[in-house]
N, C-alpha and C positions, 0 to 999 in steps of 0.2 A: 524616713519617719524618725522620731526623738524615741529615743529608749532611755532606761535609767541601768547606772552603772553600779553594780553590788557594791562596788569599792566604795560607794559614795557613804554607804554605813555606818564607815567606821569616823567619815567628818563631822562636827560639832551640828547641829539642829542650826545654829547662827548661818551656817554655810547650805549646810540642807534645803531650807524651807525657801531662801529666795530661789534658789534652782527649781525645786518643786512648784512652784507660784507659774513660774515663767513657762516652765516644761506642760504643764496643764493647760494652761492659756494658747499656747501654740497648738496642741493636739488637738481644744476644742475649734481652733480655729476663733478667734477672738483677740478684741485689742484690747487692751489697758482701758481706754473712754470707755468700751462696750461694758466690759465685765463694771468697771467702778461704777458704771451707772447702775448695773443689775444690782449690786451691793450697796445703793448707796454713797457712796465714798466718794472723793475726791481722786480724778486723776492720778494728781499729784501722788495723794499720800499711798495710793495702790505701788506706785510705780517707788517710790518706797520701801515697801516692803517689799519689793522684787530684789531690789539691787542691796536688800539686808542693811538700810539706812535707820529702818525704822523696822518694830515687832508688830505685829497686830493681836490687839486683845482678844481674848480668849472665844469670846463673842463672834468676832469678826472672822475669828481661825472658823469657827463653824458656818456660818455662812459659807464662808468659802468652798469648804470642803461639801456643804449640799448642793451649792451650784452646780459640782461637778461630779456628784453625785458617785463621792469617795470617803473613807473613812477620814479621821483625825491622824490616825496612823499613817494611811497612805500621804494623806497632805506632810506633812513631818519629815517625810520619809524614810519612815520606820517599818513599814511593810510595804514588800514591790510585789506582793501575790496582788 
Protein backbone atom coordinates (compact mmCIF):
# COMPACT_ATOMS: atom_id res chain seq x y z
CA UNK A 1 0.00 0.00 0.00
CA UNK A 2 1.36 3.79 -0.65
CA UNK A 3 1.76 5.68 2.68
CA UNK A 4 2.96 9.34 3.12
CA UNK A 5 6.23 10.15 4.52
CA UNK A 6 6.32 12.92 7.47
CA UNK A 7 9.44 13.96 5.99
CA UNK A 8 7.68 15.01 3.00
CA UNK A 9 6.44 18.23 5.16
CA UNK A 10 9.01 20.02 5.36
CA UNK A 11 9.36 20.05 0.94
CA UNK A 12 8.05 22.96 -0.80
CA UNK A 13 3.86 22.51 -1.73
CA UNK A 14 5.62 22.62 -5.60
CA UNK A 15 7.04 19.07 -4.63
CA UNK A 16 4.10 18.04 -2.31
CA UNK A 17 1.07 18.38 -4.26
CA UNK A 18 2.20 16.28 -7.58
CA UNK A 19 3.01 13.42 -5.16
CA UNK A 20 -0.19 13.86 -3.41
CA UNK A 21 -2.22 14.05 -6.89
CA UNK A 22 -0.62 10.63 -7.96
CA UNK A 23 -0.62 8.91 -4.20
CA UNK A 24 -4.46 9.46 -4.23
CA UNK A 25 -5.21 8.40 -7.64
CA UNK A 26 -3.42 5.10 -6.95
CA UNK A 27 -5.16 4.45 -3.53
CA UNK A 28 -8.47 5.14 -5.26
CA UNK A 29 -7.48 2.79 -7.70
CA UNK A 30 -8.07 5.23 -10.90
CA UNK A 31 -6.21 6.37 -14.09
CA UNK A 32 -5.38 9.81 -15.12
CA UNK A 33 -8.38 9.48 -18.34
CA UNK A 34 -10.73 8.12 -15.35
CA UNK A 35 -10.33 10.85 -12.87
CA UNK A 36 -9.80 13.90 -15.71
CA UNK A 37 -12.87 12.84 -17.20
CA UNK A 38 -14.69 12.89 -13.54
CA UNK A 39 -13.15 16.55 -13.41
CA UNK A 40 -13.70 17.51 -16.49
CA UNK A 41 -10.14 18.24 -17.53
CA UNK A 42 -8.09 17.10 -20.11
CA UNK A 43 -5.75 14.02 -19.78
CA UNK A 44 -3.13 15.82 -20.70
CA UNK A 45 -3.38 18.75 -18.51
CA UNK A 46 -4.17 16.35 -15.12
CA UNK A 47 -1.21 14.49 -15.97
CA UNK A 48 0.33 17.91 -15.54
CA UNK A 49 -0.25 18.68 -12.53
CA UNK A 50 0.87 15.36 -11.43
CA UNK A 51 4.50 15.43 -12.66
CA UNK A 52 4.30 19.47 -11.13
CA UNK A 53 4.40 20.89 -14.96
CA UNK A 54 1.66 22.83 -14.29
CA UNK A 55 -0.59 24.17 -10.77
CA UNK A 56 -4.09 23.83 -10.94
CA UNK A 57 -6.42 26.63 -9.99
CA UNK A 58 -7.85 26.94 -7.07
CA UNK A 59 -11.20 25.66 -8.26
CA UNK A 60 -9.75 22.69 -9.73
CA UNK A 61 -7.67 22.03 -6.35
CA UNK A 62 -11.21 21.63 -4.81
CA UNK A 63 -12.80 19.51 -7.11
CA UNK A 64 -10.05 17.39 -6.62
CA UNK A 65 -9.90 17.08 -3.22
CA UNK A 66 -14.11 16.32 -3.03
CA UNK A 67 -13.53 13.70 -5.54
CA UNK A 68 -11.58 12.16 -3.06
CA UNK A 69 -13.46 13.15 -0.57
CA UNK A 70 -10.27 14.90 1.57
CA UNK A 71 -9.52 18.26 2.74
CA UNK A 72 -7.57 20.98 0.93
CA UNK A 73 -5.13 20.37 3.57
CA UNK A 74 -4.72 16.73 3.04
CA UNK A 75 -4.69 17.31 -0.82
CA UNK A 76 -1.42 19.98 -0.22
CA UNK A 77 -0.17 17.77 2.12
CA UNK A 78 -0.39 19.60 4.94
CA UNK A 79 -2.31 17.28 7.06
CA UNK A 80 -1.55 13.33 7.07
CA UNK A 81 -4.39 12.77 9.92
Amino acid sequence: MYSFDPKRLSEPVEIRLPFMLKLLRRIHYLTQAELSRALNLDRSTYAYYEIGRARPPLETLVRIARAYGVSLEVLLGLDTS
